[in-house]
C-alpha positions in Angstrom: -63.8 69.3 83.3 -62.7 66.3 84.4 -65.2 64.1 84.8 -66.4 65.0 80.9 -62.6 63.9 79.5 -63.7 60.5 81.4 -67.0 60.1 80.1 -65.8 61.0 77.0 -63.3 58.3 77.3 -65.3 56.4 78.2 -67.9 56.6 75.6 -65.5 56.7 73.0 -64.3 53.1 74.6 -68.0 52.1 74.2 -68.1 53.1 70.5 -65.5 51.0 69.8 -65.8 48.2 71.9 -69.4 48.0 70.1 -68.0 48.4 66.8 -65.6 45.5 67.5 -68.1 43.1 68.6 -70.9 43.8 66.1 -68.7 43.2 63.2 -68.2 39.5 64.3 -69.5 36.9 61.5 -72.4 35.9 63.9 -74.7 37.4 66.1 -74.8 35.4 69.1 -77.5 35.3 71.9 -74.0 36.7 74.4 -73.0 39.5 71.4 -76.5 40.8 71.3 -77.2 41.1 74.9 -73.8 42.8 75.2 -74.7 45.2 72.4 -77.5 46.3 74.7 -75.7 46.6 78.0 -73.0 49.0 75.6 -76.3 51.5 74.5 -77.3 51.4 78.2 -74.3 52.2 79.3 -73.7 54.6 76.2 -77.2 56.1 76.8 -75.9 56.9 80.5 -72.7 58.3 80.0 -73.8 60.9 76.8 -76.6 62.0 79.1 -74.2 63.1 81.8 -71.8 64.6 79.6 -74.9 66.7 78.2 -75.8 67.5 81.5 -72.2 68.7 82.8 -72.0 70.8 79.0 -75.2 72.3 79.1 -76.9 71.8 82.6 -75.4 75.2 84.3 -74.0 76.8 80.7 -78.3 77.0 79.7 -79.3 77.4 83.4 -81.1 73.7 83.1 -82.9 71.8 85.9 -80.0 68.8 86.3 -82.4 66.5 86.7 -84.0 66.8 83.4 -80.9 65.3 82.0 -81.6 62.4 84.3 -84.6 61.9 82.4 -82.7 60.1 79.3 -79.9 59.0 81.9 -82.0 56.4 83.6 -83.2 54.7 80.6 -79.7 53.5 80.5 -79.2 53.1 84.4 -82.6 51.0 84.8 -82.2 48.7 82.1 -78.2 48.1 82.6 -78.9 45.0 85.6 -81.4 43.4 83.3 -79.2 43.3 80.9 -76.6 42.0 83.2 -78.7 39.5 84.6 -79.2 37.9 80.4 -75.4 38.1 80.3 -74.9 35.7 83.4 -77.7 33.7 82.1 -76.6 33.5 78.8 -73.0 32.8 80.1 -74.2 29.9 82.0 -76.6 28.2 80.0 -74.5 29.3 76.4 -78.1 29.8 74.8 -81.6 30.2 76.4 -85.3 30.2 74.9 -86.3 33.6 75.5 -89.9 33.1 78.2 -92.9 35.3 79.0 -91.9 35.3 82.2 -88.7 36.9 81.9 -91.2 40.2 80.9 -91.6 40.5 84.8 -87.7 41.9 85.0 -88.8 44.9 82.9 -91.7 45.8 85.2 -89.4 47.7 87.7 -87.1 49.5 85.5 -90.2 50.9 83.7 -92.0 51.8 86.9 -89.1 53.6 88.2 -88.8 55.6 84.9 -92.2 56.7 85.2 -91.9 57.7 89.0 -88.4 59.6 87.7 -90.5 61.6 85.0 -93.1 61.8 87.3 -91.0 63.1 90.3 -92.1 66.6 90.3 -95.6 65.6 91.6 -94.7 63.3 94.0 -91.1 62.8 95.1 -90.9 59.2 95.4 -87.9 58.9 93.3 -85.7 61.7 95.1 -87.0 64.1 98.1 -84.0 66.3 96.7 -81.7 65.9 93.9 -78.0 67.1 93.7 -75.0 66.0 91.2 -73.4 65.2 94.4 -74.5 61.9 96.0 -73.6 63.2 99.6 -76.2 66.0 99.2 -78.9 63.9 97.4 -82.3 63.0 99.4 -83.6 60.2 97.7 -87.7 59.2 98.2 -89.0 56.3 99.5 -89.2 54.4 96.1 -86.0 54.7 95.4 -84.7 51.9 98.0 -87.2 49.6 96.0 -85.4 50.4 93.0 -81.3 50.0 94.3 -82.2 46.5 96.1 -83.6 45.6 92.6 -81.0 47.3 90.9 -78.4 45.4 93.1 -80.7 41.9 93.2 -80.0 41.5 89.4 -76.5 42.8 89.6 -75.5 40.0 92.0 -77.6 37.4 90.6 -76.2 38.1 86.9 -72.2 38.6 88.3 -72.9 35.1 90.4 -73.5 33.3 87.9 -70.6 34.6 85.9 -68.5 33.8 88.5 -69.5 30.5 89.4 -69.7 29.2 85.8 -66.4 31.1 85.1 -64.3 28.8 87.9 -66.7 25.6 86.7 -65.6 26.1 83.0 -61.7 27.4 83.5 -60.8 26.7 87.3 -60.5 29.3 90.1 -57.0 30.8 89.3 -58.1 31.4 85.4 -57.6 34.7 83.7 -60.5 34.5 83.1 -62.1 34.1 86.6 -59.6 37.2 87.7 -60.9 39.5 85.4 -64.4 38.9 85.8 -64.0 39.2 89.4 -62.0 42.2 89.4 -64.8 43.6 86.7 -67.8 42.5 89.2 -66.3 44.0 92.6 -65.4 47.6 91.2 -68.5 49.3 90.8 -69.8 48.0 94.2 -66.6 48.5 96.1 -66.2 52.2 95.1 -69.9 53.0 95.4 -70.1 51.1 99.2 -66.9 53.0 99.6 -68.5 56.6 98.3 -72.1 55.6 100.2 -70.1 55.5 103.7 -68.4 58.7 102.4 -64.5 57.4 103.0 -63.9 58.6 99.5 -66.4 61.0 97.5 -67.7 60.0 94.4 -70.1 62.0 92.2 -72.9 60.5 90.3 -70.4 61.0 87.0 -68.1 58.1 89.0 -70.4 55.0 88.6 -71.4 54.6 84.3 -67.3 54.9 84.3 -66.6 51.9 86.6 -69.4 50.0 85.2 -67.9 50.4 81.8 -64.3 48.9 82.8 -66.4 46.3 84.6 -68.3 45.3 81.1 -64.8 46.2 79.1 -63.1 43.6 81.5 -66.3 40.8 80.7 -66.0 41.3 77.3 -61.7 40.6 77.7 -62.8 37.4 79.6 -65.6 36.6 77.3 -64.5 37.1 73.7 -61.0 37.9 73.6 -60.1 34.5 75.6 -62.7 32.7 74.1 -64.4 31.8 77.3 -67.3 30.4 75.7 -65.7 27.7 74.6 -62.8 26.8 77.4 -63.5 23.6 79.0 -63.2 22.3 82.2 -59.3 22.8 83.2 -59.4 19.0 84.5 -61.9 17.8 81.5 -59.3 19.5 79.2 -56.5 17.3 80.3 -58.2 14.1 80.3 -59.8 14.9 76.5 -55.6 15.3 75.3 -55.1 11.5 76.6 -57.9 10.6 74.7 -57.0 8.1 72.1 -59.8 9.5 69.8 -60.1 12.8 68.2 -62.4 15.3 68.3 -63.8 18.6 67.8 -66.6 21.0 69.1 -68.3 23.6 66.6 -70.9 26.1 67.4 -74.1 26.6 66.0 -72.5 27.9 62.8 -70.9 24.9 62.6 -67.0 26.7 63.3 -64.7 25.1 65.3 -64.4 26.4 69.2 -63.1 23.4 70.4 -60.5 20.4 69.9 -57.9 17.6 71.9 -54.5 17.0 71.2 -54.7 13.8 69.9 -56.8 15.5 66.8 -54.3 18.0 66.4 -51.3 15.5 66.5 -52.9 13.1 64.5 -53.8 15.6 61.2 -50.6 17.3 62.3 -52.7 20.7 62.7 -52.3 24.3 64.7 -54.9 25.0 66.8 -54.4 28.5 66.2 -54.9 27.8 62.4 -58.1 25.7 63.4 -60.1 27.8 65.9 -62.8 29.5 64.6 -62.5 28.3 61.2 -65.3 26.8 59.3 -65.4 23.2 59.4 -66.0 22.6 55.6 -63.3 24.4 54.5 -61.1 22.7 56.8 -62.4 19.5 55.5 -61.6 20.5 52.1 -58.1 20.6 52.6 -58.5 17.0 52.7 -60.7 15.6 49.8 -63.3 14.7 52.0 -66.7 14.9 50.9 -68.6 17.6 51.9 -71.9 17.1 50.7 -71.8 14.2 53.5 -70.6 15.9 56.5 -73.2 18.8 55.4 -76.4 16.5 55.5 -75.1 14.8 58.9 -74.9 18.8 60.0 -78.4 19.0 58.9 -79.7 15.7 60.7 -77.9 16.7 63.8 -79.0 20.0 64.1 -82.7 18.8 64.2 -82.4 15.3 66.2 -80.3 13.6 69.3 -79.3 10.9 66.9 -75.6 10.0 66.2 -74.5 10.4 62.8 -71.7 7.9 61.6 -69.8 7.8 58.6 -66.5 5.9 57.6 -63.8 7.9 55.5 -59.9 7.5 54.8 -57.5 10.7 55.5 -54.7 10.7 52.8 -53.3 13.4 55.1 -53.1 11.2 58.2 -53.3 7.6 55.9 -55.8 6.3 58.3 -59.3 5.4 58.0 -61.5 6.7 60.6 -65.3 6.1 61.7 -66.4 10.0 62.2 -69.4 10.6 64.6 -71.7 13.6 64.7 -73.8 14.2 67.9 -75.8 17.3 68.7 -75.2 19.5 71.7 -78.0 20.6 73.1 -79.0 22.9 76.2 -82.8 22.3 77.1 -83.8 21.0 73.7 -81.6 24.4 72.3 -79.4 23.2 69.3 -75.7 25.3 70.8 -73.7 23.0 68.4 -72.2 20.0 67.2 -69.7 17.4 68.5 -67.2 15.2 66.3 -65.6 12.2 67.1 -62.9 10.9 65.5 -62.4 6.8 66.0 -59.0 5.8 64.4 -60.1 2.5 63.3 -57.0 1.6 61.4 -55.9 -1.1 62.6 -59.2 -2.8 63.0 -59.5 -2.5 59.5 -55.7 -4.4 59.1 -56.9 -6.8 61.6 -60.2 -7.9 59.7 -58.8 -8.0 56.5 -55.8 -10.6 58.4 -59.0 -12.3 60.0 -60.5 -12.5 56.5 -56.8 -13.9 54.7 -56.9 -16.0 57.9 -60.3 -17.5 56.6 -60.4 -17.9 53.4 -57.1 -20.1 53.6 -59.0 -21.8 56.3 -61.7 -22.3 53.8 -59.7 -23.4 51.2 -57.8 -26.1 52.8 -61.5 -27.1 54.1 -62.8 -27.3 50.4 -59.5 -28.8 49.6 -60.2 -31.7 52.3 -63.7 -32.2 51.0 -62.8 -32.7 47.5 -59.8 -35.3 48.2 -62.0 -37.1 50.3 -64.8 -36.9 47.9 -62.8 -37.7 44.7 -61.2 -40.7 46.4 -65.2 -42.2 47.3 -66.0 -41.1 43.9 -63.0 -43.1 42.1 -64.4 -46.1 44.5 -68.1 -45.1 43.1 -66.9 -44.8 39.0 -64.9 -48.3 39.5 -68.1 -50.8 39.3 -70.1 -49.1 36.4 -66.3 -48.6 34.6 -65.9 -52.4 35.3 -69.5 -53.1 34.4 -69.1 -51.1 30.9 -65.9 -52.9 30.2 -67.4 -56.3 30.6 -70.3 -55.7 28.7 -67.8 -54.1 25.7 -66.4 -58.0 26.0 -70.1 -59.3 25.8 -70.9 -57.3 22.8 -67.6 -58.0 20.7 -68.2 -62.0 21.5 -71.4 -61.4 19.9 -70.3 -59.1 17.4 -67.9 -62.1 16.4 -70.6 -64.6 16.5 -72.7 -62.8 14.4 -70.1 -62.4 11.7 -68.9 -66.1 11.7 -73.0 -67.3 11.4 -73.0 -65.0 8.3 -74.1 -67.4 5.1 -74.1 -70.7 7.6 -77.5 -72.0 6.5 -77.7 -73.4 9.8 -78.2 -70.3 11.2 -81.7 -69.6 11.6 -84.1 -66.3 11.6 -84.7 -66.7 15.3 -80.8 -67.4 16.1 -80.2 -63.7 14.7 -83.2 -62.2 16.6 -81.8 -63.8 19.7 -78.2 -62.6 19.2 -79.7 -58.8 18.4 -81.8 -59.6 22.0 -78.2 -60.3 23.7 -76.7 -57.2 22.2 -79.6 -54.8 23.2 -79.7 -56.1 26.6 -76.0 -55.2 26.7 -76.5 -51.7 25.4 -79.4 -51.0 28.0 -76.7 -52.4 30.8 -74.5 -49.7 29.4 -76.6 -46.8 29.2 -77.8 -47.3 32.7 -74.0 -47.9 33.7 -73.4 -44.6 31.9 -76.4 -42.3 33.4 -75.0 -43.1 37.2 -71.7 -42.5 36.1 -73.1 -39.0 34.5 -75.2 -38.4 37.7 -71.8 -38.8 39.9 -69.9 -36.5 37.7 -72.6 -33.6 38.0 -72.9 -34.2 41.6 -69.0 -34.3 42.1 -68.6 -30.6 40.1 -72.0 -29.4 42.0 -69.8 -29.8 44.9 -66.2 -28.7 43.7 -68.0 -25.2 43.0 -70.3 -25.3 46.3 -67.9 -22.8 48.2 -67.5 -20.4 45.7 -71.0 -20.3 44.5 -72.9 -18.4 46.8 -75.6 -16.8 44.3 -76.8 -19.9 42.6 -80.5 -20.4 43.9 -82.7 -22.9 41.9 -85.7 -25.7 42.5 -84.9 -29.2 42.8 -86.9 -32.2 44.7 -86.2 -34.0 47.7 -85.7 -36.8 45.6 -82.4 -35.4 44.0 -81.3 -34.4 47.2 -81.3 -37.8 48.6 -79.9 -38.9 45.2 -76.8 -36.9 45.5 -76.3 -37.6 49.4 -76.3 -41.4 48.5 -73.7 -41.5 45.5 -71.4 -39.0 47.4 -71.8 -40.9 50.8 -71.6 -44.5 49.2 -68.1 -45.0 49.6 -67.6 -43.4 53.1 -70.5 -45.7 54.7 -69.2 -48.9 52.9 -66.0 -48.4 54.2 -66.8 -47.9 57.3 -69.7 -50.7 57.7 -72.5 -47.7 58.7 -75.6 -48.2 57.1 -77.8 -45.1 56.2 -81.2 -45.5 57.1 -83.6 -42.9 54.8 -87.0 -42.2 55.8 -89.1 -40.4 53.2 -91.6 -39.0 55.2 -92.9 -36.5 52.1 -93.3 -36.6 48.4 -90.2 -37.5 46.7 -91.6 -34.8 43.8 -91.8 -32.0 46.8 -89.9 -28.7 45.8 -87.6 -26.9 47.6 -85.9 -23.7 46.7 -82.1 -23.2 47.4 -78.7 -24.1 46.3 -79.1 -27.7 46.5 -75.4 -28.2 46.7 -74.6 -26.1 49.7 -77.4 -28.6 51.5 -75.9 -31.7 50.3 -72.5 -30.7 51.1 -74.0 -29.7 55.0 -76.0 -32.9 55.6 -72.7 -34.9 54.4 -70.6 -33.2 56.7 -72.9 -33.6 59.5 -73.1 -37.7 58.0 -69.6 -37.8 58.1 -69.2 -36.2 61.0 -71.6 -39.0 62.7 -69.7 -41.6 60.9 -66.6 -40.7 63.2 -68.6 -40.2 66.4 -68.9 -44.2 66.3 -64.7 -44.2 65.9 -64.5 -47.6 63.8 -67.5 -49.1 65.9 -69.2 -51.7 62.8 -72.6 -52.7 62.2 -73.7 -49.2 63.1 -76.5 -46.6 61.8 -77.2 -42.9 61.2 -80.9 -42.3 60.3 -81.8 -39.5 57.5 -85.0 -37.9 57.9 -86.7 -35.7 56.0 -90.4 -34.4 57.1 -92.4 -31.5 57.1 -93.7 -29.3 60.1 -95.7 -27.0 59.3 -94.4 -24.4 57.0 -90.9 -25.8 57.2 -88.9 -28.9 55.4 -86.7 -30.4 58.3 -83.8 -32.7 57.2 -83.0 -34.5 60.3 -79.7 -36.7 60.7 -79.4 -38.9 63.7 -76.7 -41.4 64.8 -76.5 -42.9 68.4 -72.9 -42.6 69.2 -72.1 -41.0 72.9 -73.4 -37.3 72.5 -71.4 -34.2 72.5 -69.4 -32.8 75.4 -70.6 -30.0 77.7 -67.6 -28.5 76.7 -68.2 -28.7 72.7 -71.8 -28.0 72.8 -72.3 -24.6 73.4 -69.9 -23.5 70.8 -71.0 -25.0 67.8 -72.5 -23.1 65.2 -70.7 -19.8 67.2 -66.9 -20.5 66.9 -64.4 -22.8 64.9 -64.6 -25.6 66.9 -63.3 -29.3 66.4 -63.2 -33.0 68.7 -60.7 -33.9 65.9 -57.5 -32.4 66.7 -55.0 -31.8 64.3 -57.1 -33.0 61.8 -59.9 -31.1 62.2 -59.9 -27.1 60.8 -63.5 -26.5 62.9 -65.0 -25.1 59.7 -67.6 -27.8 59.1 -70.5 -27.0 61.8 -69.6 -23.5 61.4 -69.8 -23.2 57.8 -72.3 -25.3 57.4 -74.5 -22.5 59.5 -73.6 -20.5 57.6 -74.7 -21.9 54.5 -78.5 -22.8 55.5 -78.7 -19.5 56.5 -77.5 -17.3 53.4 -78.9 -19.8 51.2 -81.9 -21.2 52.5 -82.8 -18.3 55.1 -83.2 -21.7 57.1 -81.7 -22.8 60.2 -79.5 -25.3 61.8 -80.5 -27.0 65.5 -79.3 -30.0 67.5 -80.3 -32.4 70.4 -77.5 -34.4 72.2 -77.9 -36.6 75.1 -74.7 -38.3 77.1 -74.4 -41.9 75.6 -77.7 -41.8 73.5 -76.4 -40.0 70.7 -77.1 -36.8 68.5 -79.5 -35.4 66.6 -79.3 -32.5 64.0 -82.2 -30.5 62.5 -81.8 -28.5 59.5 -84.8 -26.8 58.5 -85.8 -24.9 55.4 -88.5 -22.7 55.1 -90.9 -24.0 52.2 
């Protein structure tokens, strides 16, 4: 009577411990082999309670109830053995090959049913194990039986310690759970205690009641390495683990302390509605769900938390277990402070930039008021020439001395005055366009129109005039194309680069008189190259390597560094060009900008 209150028990236990794990939201690889080892072990237990009821009441052959028995008894160590593989590998890819562990249990049913005829399964069969004579078969079946047992409860075991460490609750109960059923039947087979065949589904069901504790009620699944663990909570990033259904099993400290969040609150909540909470768009984080799930590749995206007031780069990378999609990992980068520090870099810059453009203009305006004085002068004497004759011309009217070819040849004087003007006038009008092409040079960056080589070279000249008088250089031009040849760009971003780079040359010589840079433009083969030479003493070892990289200047205090750097700038983002140079120690420097035509 008392071994059928413990079946019952222990079936009733089954029931609900089946009940409890197949009304989870998701039916896992581990719930579904654990539903099976349950209705193996629920197959054995109601069979021996029908055949303790009925066996003697109905004067029934007990082994007929064995019959239905062993379908749960055979198939219980395969199912153990998926349980430590499952356990260890999270999610496996179901093989042909793993058909081969149901060859035995079948075989030994049929030999079972079969017995009768040939008594390979039991030579004599009794309730009581001391009294049972079992065949010769039967040994095949228990090593098997036990091969799978240990296999599946090693693998539990070792994993278990890998995941949580050796003194885990988790690694005691599994323990405990694997040596019970083989302790008390080794005990029973060497008879110090006596065990009945009833004895063995009950300690294997407190063995799989104790693996399901470990498994689901401590969320082993998803512990991580006890040492891992404490590394990940110094981590300065965030992040978070979900499973395949994309709920979170998994997070660090610095996540929780940074969104100030429970982990209690956050486990196995969905992700999305988590996300929710704080305004962030889904839609997003669902399509990087759905690239990760199918690829190995990182998915990045960059959002600000109002909860946390931080902006964050957040990373999604699949987790993958032989090419198995288990689940998803999320990084959390605070990148915060980068942010505060770029947008300082950037304040840094453009006051840098400005007090550059600033330079250029005061320098430019002052060659420019040098340039304007001469025509100004020019125009004001030929004003003079033009009111002399104006005043001639009135005092010769009615003088009959005054003949037709003395009027034509005061109307000659004034016209020859006039075209004196005019031309005065159009260089004047050429310096003022040049002067306010360049005053808007910095900010324009989206002007892009044709002009010749021969307007470049125009503007060059009246903006460099004053700078190379003053300092006795002469600039040598050598046209080596078609004045008329078209090139496509902002042509005030390249005259304001090859004066800079003239300038630039001018101080190399450092007052030296008498002097010369050479400005030469050429073509090679599909590209325009604007050369600039001078033959000063080279750059420095030192200098050399940085330009066109860094902010670098020879001039000191009165140099920003901008002018080399910006000016690669420039013939790259508005001429997709680019800007080269050849020095040589006491020769001089050469610089190539070239344009693609």
């Amino acid at each position: 009577m008392l071994s059928v209150i413990s079946l019952s028990i222990t079936t009733i236990l089954l029931l609900y411990l089946s009940y409890v794990i197949y009304k989870k939201e998701h039916m896992t690889q581990m719930r579904n082999v654990f539903l099976c080892t349950l209705a193996c072990l629920f197959i054995w237990c109601v069979g021996l309670i029908a055949q303790l009821l009925f066996s003697k009441r109905f004067n029934i052959n007990p082994i007929y109830f064995d019959y239905f028995v062993y379908i749960g008894n055979c198939f219980l160590p395969v199912t153990t053995l998926f349980i430590g593989l499952i356990f260890s590998r999270t999610k496996i890819t179901f093989k042909r090959i793993y058909f081969l562990l149901f060859v035995i249990p079948i075989l030994s049913l049929i030999l079972l049913w079969t017995n009768d005829y040939h008594h390979l399964f039991y030579t004599h069969y009794s309730t009581d194990m001391n009294e049972t004579v079992f065949g010769p078969y039967f040994t095949i079946h228990s090593i098997y039986t036990y091969l799978l047992l240990f296999i599946g409860i090693y693998l539990l075991i070792k994993h278990s310690i890998k995941h949580s460490g050796i003194f885990s609750r988790q690694v005691f109960l599994i323990t405990i759970g694997a040596l019970l059923p083989i302790v008390i039947n080794i005990l029973g087979s060497f008879n110090i205690i006596k065990i009945s065949i009833y004895t063995t589904p009950i300690t294997f069901a407190i063995t799989i009641l104790l693996f399901a504790i470990s498994i689901f009620k401590f969320g082993f699944l998803n512990i991580t390495p006890i040492a891992f663990q404490k590394i990940a909570d110094r981590m300065s990033n965030g992040y978070i683990v979900l499973n395949e259904f994309e709920n979170v099993v998994d997070c660090n400290k610095t996540l929780l302390d940074t969104f100030s969040l429970d982990k209690n609150t956050l486990m196995n909540k969905p992700l999305i509605s988590i996300l929710k909470k704080y305004n962030m768009d889904t839609e997003i984080v669902e399509n990087a769900f759905e690239k990760v799930k199918h690829s190995n590749e990182t998915i990045s995206i960059e959002h600000y938390f109002k909860a946390a007031k931080k902006y964050f780069t957040v990373e999604f990378t699949s987790i993958r277990n032989k090419n198995s999609f288990i689940g998803t990992l999320i990084l959390f980068n605070d990148i915060t402070q980068h942010k505060l520090d770029l947008q300082t870099i950037k304040n840094n810059q453009d006051i840098l930039v400005e007090r550059e453009r600033l330079a250029t203009l005061g320098q430019m305006i002052g060659g420019i008021a040098h340039n304007l004085k001469t025509p100004i002068m020019s125009i004001s004497g030929a004003a003079e020439g033009i009111l002399d004759l104006i005043h001639e011309y009135s005092v010769s009217i009615g003088d009959p001395e005054v003949t037709k070819e003395d009027h034509l040849e005061i109307a000659g004087e004034m016209e020859e005055w006039i075209h004196k003007i005019q031309s005065h006038l159009s260089y004047m009008s050429d310096v003022i366009t040049t002067v306010k092409g360049q005053a808007v040079a910095f900010s324009d960056t989206t002007t892009f129109t044709s002009f010749t080589v021969e307007d470049f070279i125009r503007q060059v000249n009246i903006l460099m005039k004053h700078e190379l008088s003053n300092a006795l250089v002469e600039l040598e031009e050598k046209i080596e194309i078609s004045n008329d040849t078209v090139v496509k760009g902002n042509i005030n971003s390249l005259v304001q680069v090859v004066n800079n780079i003239i300038s630039n040359a001018i101080q190399a010589y450092n007052g030296k008189e008498g002097e010369k840079i050479i400005l030469d433009v050429y073509k090679d083969s599909n590209t325009i190259v604007v050369k600039i030479q001078d033959f000063a003493g080279g750059i420095s070892d030192s200098v050399k390597h940085k330009l066109f990289k860094e902010m670098i200047t020879t001039k000191g205090k009165n140099g920003t560094g901008l002018g080399l750097f910006m000016s690669y700038s420039n013939i790259k983002a508005h001429f997709n060009g680019n800007i080269r140079f050849e020095t040589r120690k006491g020769k001089g420097t050469s610089f190539y900008i070239e344009l693609p035509c």
